[in-house]
C-alpha positions in Angstrom: 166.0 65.3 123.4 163.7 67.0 125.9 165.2 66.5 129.6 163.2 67.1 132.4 163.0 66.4 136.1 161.5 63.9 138.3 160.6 66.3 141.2 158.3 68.8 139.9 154.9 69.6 139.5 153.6 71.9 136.2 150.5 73.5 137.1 149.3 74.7 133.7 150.3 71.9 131.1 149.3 73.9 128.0 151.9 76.9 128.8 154.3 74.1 129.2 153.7 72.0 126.1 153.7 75.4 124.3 157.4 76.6 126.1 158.9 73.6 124.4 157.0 73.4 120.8 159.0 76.8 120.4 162.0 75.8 121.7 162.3 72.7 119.2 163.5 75.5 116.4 166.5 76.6 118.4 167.2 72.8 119.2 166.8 71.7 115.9 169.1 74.6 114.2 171.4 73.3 117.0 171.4 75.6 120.4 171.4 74.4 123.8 168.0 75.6 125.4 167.7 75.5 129.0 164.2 76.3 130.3 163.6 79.8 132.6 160.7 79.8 134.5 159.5 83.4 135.2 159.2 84.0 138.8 156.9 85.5 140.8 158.5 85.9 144.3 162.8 86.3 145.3 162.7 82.4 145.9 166.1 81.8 147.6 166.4 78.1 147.0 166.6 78.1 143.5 169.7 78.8 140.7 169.3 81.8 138.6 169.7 82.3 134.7 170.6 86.0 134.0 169.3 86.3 130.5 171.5 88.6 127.6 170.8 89.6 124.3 167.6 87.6 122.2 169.0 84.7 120.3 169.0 85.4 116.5 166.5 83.0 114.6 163.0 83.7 112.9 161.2 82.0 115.6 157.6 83.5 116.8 158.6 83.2 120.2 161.7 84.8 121.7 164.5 82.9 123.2 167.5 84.9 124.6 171.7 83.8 125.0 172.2 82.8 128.4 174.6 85.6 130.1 175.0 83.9 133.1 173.9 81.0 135.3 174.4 82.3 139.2 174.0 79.9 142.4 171.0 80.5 144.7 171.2 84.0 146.4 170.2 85.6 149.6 166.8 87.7 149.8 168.0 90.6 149.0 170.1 89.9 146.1 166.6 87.5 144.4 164.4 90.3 145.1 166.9 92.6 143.0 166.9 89.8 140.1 163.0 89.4 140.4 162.6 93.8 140.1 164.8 93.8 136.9 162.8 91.1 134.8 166.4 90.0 133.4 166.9 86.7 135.4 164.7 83.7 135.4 164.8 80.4 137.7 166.8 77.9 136.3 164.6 74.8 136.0 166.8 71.9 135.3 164.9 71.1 132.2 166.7 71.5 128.8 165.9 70.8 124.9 168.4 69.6 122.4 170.0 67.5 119.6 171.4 64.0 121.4 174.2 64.8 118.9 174.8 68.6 119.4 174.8 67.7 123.6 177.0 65.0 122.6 179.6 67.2 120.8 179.6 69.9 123.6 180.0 67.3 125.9 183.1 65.9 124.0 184.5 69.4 124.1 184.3 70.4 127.6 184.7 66.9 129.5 185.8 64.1 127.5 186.4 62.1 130.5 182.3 61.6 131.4 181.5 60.8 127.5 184.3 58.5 127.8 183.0 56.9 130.9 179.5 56.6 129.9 180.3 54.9 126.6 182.8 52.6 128.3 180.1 51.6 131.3 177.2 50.8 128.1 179.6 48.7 126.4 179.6 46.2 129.3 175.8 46.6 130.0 173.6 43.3 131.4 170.9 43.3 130.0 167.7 42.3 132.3 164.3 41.9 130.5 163.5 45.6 129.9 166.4 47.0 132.3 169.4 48.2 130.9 172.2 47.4 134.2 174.7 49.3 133.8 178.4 47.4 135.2 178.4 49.0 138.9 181.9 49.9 138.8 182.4 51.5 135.4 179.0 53.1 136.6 180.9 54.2 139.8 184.4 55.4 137.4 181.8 58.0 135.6 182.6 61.5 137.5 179.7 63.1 139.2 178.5 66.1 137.0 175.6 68.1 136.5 174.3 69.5 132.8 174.9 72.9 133.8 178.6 72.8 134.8 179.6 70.2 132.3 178.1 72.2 129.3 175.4 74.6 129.6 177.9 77.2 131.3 180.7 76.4 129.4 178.9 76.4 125.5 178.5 79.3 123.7 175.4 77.7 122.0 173.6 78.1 125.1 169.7 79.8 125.1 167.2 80.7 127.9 163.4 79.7 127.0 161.2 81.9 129.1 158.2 79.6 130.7 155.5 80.6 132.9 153.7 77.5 133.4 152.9 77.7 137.5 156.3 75.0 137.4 157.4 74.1 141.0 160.5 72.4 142.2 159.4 69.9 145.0 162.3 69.0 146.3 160.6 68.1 150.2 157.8 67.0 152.1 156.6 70.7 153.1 156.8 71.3 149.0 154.4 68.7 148.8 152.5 70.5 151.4 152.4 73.6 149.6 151.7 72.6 146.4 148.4 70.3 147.6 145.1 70.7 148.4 144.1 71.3 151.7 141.1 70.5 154.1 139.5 73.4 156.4 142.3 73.0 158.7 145.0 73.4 156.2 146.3 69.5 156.6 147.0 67.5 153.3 146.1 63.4 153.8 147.1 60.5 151.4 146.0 57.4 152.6 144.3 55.8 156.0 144.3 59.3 157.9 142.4 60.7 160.6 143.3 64.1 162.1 141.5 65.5 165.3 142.8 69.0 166.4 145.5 69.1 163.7 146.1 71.5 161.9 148.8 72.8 158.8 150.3 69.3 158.5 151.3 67.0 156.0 150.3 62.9 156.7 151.0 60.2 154.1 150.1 56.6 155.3 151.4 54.2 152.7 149.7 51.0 154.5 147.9 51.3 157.7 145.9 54.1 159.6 147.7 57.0 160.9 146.3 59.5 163.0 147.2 62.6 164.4 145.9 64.5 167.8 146.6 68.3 168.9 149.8 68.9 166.4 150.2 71.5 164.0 152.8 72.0 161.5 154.0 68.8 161.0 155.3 66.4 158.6 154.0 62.7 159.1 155.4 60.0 156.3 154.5 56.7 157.0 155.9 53.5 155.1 156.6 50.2 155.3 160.2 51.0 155.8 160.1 53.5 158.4 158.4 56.6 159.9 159.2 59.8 159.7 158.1 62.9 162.2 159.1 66.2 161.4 158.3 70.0 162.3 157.4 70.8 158.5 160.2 74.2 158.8 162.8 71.4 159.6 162.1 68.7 157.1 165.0 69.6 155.0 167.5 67.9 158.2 165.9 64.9 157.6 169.7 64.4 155.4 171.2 64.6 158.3 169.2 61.3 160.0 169.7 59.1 157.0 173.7 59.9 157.6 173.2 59.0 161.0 171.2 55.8 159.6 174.0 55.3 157.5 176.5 55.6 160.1 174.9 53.4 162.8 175.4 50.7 159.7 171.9 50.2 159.2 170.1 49.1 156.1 166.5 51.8 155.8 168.2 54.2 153.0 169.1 51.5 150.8 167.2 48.3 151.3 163.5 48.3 151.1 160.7 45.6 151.8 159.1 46.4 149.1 161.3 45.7 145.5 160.2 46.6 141.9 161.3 44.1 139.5 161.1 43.7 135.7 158.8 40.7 136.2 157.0 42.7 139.1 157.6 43.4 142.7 158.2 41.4 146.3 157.3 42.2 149.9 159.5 41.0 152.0 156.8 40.3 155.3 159.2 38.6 157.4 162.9 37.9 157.6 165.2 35.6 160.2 168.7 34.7 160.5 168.2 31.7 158.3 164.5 32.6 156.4 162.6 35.0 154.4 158.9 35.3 154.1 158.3 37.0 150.6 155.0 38.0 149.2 155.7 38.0 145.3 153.5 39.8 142.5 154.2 38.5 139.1 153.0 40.3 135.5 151.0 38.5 133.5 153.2 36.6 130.8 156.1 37.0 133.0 158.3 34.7 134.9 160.8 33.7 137.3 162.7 30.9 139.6 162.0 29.6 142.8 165.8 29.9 144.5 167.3 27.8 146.9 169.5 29.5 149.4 170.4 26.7 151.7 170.8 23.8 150.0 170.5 21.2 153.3 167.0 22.8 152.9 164.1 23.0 151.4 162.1 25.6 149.4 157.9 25.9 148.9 156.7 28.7 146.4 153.3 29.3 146.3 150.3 31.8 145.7 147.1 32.0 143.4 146.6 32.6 139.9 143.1 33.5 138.2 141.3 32.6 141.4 143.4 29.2 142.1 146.4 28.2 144.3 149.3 27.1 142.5 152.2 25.7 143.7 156.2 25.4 142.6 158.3 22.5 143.1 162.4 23.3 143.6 163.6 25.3 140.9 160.1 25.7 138.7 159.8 28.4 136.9 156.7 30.8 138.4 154.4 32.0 135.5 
């Protein structure tokens, strides 16, 4: 079971693919590998894996025991880990038997297995989602890999991997990590820029344009907008707790929702209405819903170049 991340970029695909076709012998004759990506500069935001002794096997390439997993340091103390060539960044990404992770996860917190099997033996099943019960979801303590197991196992082994890997874990990462025009601004979408320069814009629907900045971070969506100096986009955490705390709904309901049938937009919304454009898969289906039932309900939209309509409670397909 390969388990990787969902924020990071791989530069050079072929290192990577190569990292974990020799990793799968240490998986397979049942060690623990966690992934240590060779660093080129004393990063301070990432955890380090101090590497010990190589790992016994007759693999071509070499693996080592993990001797330590440390938390981020400060400068100083990453520049002395980068000069000794004995610690890697620790990645996130790991390689194992499901059963092996399994059994060290028995061992060393019994209470998460026991919760996880417990909240998939009261799964709803929704088309092709798996919904997990929200409060046996909510009973599972919150864990990560490395403290449940990989620190604790004495199975575990550090894969070195130099494949130009990058955590982006923020909007100035994806800055970074992008191309750039002359003026060293990245664009996605309907962007114009005049006198801006070393900034980050993302229009999602609409056209966005910047005058005389530098340095920033512009995301625009159809929930909300975000400004930021690109140094400071990190404290953008601390508006969605003030989002929270003014009770408002951005950080957790969106207008536009992915379902297993397809998606909605929700393009206007009243006390007592809700205007929603709906995009349905081909073959799929669902109802038209009646939330007031004094009133009345019209579902419509077109299909293979024709409008169809649905009466109250049709089926949409």
């Amino acid at each position: 079971m390969l388990v990787l991340a969902a924020d990071h970029v791989i530069a050079d695909e072929g290192a990577f693919r190569d990292a974990v076709r020799n990793a799968i012998p240490y998986a397979e004759a049942g060690k623990l590998v966690t992934f240590g990506i060779v660093p080129d500069l004393p990063e301070t935001g990432y955890g380090y894996i101090r590497r010990g002794d190589v790992s016994p096997g007759e693999q071509d390439a070499v693996a080592f025991d993990v001797a330590q997993f440390v938390e981020k340091p400060n400068l100083e103390t990453a520049q002395a880990y980068v000069a000794s060539g004995d610690y890697y960044w620790n990645s996130g990404m790991f390689l194992f038997r499901a059963g092996r992770y399994l059994e060290e996860l028995k061992k060393y917190r019994p209470d998460i297995l026991d919760a996880c099997e417990n909240a998939m033996s009261i799964v709803d099943p929704d088309l092709d989602f798996i919904r997990v019960d929200e409060e046996a979801f909510l009973a599972c303590p919150e864990e990560s890999v490395d403290y449940a197991v990989m620190e604790r196992t004495a199975d575990a082994v550090v894969m070195p991997m130099d494949a130009g890997w990058s955590d982006v874990g923020s909007w100035s990462s994806l800055w970074e990590i992008s191309a750039h025009t002359a003026e060293g601004n990245v664009h996605h979408g309907d962007v114009i820029s005049h006198k801006t320069e070393n900034s980050y814009v993302y229009a999602e629907s609409g056209l966005v344009t910047t005058v005389g900045v530098k340095d920033l971070v512009v995301v625009q969506t159809k929930d909300a907008v975000l400004i930021a100096d690109r140094n400071a986009v990190q404290d953008v955490k601390k508006v969605v707790e003030q989002i929270k705390a003014d009770g408002r709904h951005e950080h957790h309901i969106h207008r536009e929702v992915y379902r297993p049938w397809g998606k909605y937009d929700s393009i206007d919304a009243g006390d007592r209405y809700q205007v929603k454009r709906i995009t349905v898969k081909p073959g799929e289906g669902l109802s038209v819903q009646m939330h007031h039932p004094s009133g009345g309900a019209l579902g419509g939209g077109r299909r293979d170049g024709k409008s169809h309509h649905q009466r109250r409670n049709q089926t949409a397909r």
